[in-house]
C-alpha positions, 0 to 999 in steps of 0.5 A: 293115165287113163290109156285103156284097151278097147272093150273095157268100160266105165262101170256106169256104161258097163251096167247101164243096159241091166234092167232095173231092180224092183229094189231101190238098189242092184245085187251088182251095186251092192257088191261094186259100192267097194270097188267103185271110186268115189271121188278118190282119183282111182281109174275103174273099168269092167269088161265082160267075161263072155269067153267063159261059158256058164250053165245058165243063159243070160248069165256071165262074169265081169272083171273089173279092174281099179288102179289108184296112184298113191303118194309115191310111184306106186298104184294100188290095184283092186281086181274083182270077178263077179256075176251079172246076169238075170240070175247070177246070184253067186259066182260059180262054185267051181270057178278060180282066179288066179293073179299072175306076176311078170315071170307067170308065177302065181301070186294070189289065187282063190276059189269062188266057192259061190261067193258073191265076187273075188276080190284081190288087192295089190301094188305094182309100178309103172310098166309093171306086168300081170295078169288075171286067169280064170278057170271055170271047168276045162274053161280057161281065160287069161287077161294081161295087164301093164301098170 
């Protein structure tokens, strides 16, 4: 329904204050092309991760979160992580992210290994709960979500 809690922004909004590339396009648009909706219906939003410290000034992380109704009561779910910043090339090696289900029990996991974003995909009902933990280091931050 479009209900989302403060902070959280269009992908647009949230990329806007970047400065621009002397390419034609951003390392972040190249990686958000999958994620983003193109006309499809689905709900994107984005906040960043500014809680986890990285070694690096001027660079963070971003969640980004897409949900898509499908042809039935169900929502297709996209959760990304993925670096921003003046160098934020790659995520970091240490980094893991982790999607919790309603009971606390992890669902899906997966270890950055300097990639360029973690990507999960799922389904969920309404009033479905989970949530999204990374750890980075003795760093760790939990997001919780409702369908």
């Amino acid at each position: 329904d479009d209900l989302i809690e403060t902070g959280w922004l269009r992908l647009d909004d949230m990329f806007a204050h970047r400065q621009p590339a002397l390419s034609f396009r951003s390392r972040e648009n190249m990686i958000l092309d999958p994620v983003l909706p193109k006309d499809d219906g689905a709900v994107s939003r984005g906040i960043f991760l500014d809680e986890l410290k990285l070694p690096t000034e001027n660079d963070s992380l971003a969640l980004i979160l897409k949900v898509k109704q499908t042809e039935n009561v169900e929502r297709r779910i996209w959760v990304n992580v993925i670096p921003v910043g003046e160098r934020a090339m790659l995520l970091p090696d240490d980094l893991e992210v982790v999607v919790l289900d309603q009971d606390n029990e992890a669902v899906m996991k997966a270890q950055a290994r300097k990639s360029e974003k973690v990507q999960f995909t799922f389904r969920g009902e309404q009033n479905d709960t989970f949530k999204v933990r990374c750890i980075l280091g003795d760093q760790v931050l939990t997001k919780h979500f409702q369908v």
